[in-house]
N, C-alpha and C positions, 0 to 999 in steps of 0.2 A: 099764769094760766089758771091756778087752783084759787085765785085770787076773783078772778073773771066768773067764775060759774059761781062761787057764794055769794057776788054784788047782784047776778041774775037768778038766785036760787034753785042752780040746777043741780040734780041729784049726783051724788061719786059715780054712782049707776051709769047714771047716762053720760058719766064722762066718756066710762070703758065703753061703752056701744060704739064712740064713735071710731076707735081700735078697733072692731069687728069686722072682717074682711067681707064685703057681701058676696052673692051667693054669684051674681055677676066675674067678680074678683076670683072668686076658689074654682070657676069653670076655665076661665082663663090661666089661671095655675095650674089647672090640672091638664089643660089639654098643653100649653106650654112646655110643663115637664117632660109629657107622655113625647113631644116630637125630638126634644135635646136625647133622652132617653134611643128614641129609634134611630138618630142619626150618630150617636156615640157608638151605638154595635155597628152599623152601617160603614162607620171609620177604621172602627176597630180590628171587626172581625178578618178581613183581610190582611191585617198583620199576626193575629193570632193563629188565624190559617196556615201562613206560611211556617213561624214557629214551630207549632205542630208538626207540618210535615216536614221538616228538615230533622226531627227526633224520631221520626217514625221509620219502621220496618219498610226496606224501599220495596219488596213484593206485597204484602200488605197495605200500603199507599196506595200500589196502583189498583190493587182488585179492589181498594174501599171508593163505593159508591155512598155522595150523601153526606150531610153538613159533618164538618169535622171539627170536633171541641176539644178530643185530647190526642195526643200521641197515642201511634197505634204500635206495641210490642218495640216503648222506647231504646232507640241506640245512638251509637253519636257516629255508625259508620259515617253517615254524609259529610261530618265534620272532617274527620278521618281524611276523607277523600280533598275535601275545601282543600285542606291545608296542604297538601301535595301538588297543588299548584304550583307551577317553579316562577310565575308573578306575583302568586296571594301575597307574601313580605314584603316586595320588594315595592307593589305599589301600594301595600301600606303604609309606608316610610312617605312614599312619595309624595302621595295624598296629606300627609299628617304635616312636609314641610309644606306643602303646598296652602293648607288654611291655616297655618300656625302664621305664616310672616305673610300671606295675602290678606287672614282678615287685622292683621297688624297696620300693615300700609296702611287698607283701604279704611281703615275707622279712624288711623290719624289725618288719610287726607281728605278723607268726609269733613271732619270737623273742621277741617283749618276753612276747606267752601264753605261750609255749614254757617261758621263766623263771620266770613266777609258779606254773605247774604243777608244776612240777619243785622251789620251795623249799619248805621244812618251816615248821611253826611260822608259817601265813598266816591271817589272819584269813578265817572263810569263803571258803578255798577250797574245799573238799568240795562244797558246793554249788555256789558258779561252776562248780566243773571237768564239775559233774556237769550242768550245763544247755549247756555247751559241746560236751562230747559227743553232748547229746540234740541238738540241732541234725544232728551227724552222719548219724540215721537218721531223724528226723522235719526235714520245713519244713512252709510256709506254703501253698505253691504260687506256680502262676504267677501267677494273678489278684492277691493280696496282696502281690505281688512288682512285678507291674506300678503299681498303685494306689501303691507305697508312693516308687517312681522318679517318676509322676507328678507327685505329691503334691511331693516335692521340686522340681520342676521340673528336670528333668533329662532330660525327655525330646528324643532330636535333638540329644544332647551326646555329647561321646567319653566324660564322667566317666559317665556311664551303664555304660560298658561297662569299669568300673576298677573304682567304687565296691563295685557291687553283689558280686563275684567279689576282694575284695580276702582275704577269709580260707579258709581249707580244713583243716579240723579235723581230716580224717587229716593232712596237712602238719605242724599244731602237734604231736600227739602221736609222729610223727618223728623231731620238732627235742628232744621233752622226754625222749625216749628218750637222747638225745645228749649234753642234760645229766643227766639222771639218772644215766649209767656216771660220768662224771667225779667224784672222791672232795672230801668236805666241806674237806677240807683247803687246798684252792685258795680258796673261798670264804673260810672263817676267816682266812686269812694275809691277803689283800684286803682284810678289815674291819677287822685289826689295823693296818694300814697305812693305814688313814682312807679305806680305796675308797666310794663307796657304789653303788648298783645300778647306776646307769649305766655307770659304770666296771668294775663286774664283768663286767656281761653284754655290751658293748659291746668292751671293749680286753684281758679276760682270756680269758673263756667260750668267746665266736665262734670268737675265731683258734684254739682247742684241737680247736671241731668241725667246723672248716672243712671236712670233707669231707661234712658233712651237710646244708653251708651249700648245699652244691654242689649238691647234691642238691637242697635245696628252691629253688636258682634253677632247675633245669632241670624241676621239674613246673609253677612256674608259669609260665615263659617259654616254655614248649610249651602248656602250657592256655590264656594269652591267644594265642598265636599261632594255636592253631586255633579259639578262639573265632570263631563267627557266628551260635548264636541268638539270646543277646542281640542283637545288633545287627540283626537280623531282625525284630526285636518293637518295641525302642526307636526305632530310626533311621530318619529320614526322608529327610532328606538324603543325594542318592547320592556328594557327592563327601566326605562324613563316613564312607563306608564301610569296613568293615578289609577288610583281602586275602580272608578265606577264606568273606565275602558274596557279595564278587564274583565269584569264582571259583564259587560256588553258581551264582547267576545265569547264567555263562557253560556250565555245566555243565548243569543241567537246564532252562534256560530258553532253551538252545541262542542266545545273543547274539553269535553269531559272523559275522554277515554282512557288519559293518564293517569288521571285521578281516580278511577274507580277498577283500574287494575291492580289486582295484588290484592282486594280488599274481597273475604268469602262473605258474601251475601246472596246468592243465587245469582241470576238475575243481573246481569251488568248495563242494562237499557234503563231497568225501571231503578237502577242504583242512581243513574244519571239525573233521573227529574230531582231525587232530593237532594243531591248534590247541589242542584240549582236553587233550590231553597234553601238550602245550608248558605251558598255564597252570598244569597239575597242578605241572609239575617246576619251575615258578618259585615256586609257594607252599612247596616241600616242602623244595630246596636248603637254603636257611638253617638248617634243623631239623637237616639230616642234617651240615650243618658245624660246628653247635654242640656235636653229644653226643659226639665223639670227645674235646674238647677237657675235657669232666666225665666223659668214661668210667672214668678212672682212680681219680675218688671215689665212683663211682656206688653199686659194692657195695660199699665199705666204709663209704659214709656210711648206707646202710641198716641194716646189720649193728652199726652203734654201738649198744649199750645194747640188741641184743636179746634178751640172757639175762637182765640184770638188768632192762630194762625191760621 
């Protein structure tokens, strides 16, 4: 390039000018930054909100009129109270076996779809693939969904709330996206080398699109995490329940009176609202410590194989 402007005699100067963002470029920057900027607080501030008032004085909550940015006369009664819950444990546990071997299953039997989609030369894939998709924009309903958990006997079990949600057909096409960019070349060297499929897709594939892997643990382990219709419908038993039933229940069905007895705060009504924002931020934490830690594969695991696929 430095080669190019001495055979043309162009100034160092005027190399740098064409470096120079015009005034066109830095308008669009700035007004750019100014709207990421307004829809970050926009995102934001309703979790920060909640934060707040789950620390704050619960008769000071209620008489505070008007944006709120810090805790008002910090306490942790409403914690206090959360955790008095005689379900808060229990459908913690519940919850945690519930995305621990649901997003397990469902990321190993994404990829095994993921793979058959994505290889050439498969008997009747055209077809499967093409009934796999349909599922995407058509089902069965609820009723045929319910009859069919029934029917298995599965009602008033946690596999209820695995089985049914183990696949997600946007998720497979994803994953096939991820292997599709990867070139036939990896696969042929594996077969010449005696691999067969499980070893391709298992100990070569995966680790290349690990950041897609990522990706598809963090939509299902946020999807079963705030799952609670299914458990809603199926579940009978309350100490079978996952966190985010419960948390319904305490939410609209205001179950708070247990919890905010025994607790001196004045005030047992306006104890109740931050109690509900105490539970908010117990069910919500876990989510918001997990994405930082795949944030780094997030958009790149999306972006794999989106030109070619």
């Amino acid at each position: 390039m430095k080669l190019m402007f001495v055979l043309f005699g162009t100034e160092r100067n005027d190399y740098k000018m064409l470096d120079k963002p015009t005034w066109q470029q830095r308008i669009f920057g700035i007004v750019n930054g100014s709207i990421m900027i307004i829809l970050m607080i926009v995102m934001f501030y309703p979790v920060w909100y909640v934060f707040c008032a789950s620390f704050s004085n619960a008769n000071e909550f209620i008489a505070y009129d008007g944006v709120l940015l810090l805790p008002i006369k910090p306490t942790i009664a409403a914690y206090e109270g959360a955790f008095r819950h005689p379900l808060i444990f229990d459908s913690y546990l519940n919850t945690l076996f519930i995305v621990i071997v649901g997003t397990a299953l469902s990321t190993i039997l994404t990829a095994i779809a993921a793979y058959f989609m994505s290889r050439k030369n498969v008997f009747f894939k055209r077809p499967i693939s093409l009934m796999i998709i349909f599922t995407m924009y058509f089902n069965g309903g609820l009723v045929p969904l319910y009859l069919i958990v029934k029917n298995l006997g599965l009602l008033d079990s946690i596999a209820s709330l695995i089985l049914p949600s183990l696949l997600s057909v946007y998720n497979i096409v994803v994953m096939r996206a991820g292997f599709d960019s990867l070139p036939d070349s990896i696969e042929e060297s594996a077969k010449i080398d005696g691999a067969g499929h499980i070893i391709i897709l298992f100990r070569i594939l995966l680790p290349i699109v690990l950041p897609t892997v990522a990706v598809i643990i963090l939509y299902y382990g946020v999807s079963y995490w705030n799952a609670w219709f299914n458990a809603s419908i199926f579940m009978k038993s309350r100490n079978k329940f996952p966190l985010q039933l419960v948390l319904r229940q305490i939410l609209l069905e205001n179950e708070t009176n247990e919890m905010s007895s025994g607790i001196d705060t004045g005030d047992q009504m306006a104890l109740s609202e931050t109690i509900k924002h105490a539970v908010t931020m117990i069910a919500t934490i876990p989510v918001l410590c997990l994405y930082p830690l795949l944030q780094k594969y997030f958009i790149k695991g999306i972006m794999i194989g989106a030109v070619k696929g």
